[in-house]
C-alpha positions as CSV (number, residue, x, y, z in Angstrom):
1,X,7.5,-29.0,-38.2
2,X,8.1,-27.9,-34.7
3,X,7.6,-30.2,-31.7
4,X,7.5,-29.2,-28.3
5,X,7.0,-32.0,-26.1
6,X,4.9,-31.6,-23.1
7,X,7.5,-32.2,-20.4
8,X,9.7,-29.6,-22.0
9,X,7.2,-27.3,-22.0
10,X,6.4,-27.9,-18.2
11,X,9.8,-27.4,-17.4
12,X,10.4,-24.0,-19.2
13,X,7.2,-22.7,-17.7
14,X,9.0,-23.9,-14.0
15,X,11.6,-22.4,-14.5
16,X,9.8,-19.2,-15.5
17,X,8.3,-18.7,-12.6
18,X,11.3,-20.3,-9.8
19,X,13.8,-18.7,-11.0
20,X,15.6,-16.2,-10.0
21,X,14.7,-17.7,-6.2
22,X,17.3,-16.8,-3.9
23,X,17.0,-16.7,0.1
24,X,18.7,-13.9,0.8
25,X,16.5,-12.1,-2.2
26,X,13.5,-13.3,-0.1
27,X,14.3,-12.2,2.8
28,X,15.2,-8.3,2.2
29,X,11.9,-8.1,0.3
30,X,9.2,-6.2,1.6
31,X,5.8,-8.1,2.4
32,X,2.3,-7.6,1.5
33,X,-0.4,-5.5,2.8
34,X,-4.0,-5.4,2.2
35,X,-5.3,-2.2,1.7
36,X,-5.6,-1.2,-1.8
37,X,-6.5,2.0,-1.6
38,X,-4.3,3.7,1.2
39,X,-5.9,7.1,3.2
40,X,-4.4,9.7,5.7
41,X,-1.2,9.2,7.4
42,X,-0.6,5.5,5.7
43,X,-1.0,7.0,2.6
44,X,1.4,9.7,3.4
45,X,3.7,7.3,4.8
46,X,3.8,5.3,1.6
47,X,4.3,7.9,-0.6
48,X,7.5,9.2,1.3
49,X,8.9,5.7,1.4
50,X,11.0,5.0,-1.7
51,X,9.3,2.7,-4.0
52,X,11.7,-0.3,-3.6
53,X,10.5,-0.3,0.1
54,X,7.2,0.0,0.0
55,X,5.2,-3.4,0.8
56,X,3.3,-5.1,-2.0
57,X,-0.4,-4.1,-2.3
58,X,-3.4,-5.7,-4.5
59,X,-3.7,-4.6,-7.7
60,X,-0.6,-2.1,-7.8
61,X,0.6,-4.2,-10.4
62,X,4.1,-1.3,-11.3
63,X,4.9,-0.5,-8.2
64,X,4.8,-4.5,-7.3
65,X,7.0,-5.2,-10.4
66,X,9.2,-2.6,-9.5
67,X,9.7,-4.4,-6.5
68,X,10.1,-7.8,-8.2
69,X,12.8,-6.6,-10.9
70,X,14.9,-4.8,-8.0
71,X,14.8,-8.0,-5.5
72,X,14.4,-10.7,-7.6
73,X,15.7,-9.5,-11.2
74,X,12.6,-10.5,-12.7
75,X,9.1,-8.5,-12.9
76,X,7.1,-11.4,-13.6
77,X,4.9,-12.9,-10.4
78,X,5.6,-16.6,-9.1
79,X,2.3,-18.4,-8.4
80,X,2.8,-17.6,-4.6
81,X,2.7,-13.8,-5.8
82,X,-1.0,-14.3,-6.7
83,X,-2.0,-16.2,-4.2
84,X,-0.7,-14.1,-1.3
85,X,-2.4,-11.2,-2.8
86,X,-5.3,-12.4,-3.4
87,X,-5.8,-13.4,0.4
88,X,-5.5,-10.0,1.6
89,X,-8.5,-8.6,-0.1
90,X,-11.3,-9.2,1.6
91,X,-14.9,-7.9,1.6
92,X,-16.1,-5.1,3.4
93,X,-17.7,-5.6,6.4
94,X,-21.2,-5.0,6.7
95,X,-21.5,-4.7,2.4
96,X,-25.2,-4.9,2.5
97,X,-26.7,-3.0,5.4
């Protein structure tokens, strides 16, 4: 029978999600922007920039993993991923009127 302890299992799940965490890997990578669904000239300005230089949006889940494998050699999100994404969307303004 298979055991897995717990503490072994908390470390492979770190390690999922630090590594690969390099500085310099960090610092060339593009940052996030909250609009999800880009119009007019931003629109046209992120569909002439390659994709590898495009910032992060919410929800654009392949073009953000694109972005992960080419800076960070993995496409999987770190917790800080989901968290800075998730703080850009906010409601619209004025929802109910």
């Amino acid at each position: 029978m298979l055991r897995i302890s717990l503490a072994a299992l908390m470390l492979s799940t770190g390690i999922l999600f630090t590594l690969p965490n390099t500085a310099s890997a960090a610092a060339d990578e593009p940052g996030w922007l909250g609009v999800v669904v880009a119009r007019g000239e931003l629109k046209q300005w992120i569909d002439s920039t390659p994709i590898v230089e495009r910032p992060n949006r919410p929800f654009h889940f392949y073009g953000n993993a694109v972005r992960r494998q080419y800076y960070r050699g993995n496409a999987l999100p770190r917790p800080n991923d989901l968290v800075n994404g998730a703080a850009l969307i906010k409601r619209p303004q004025n929802a109910a009127q």
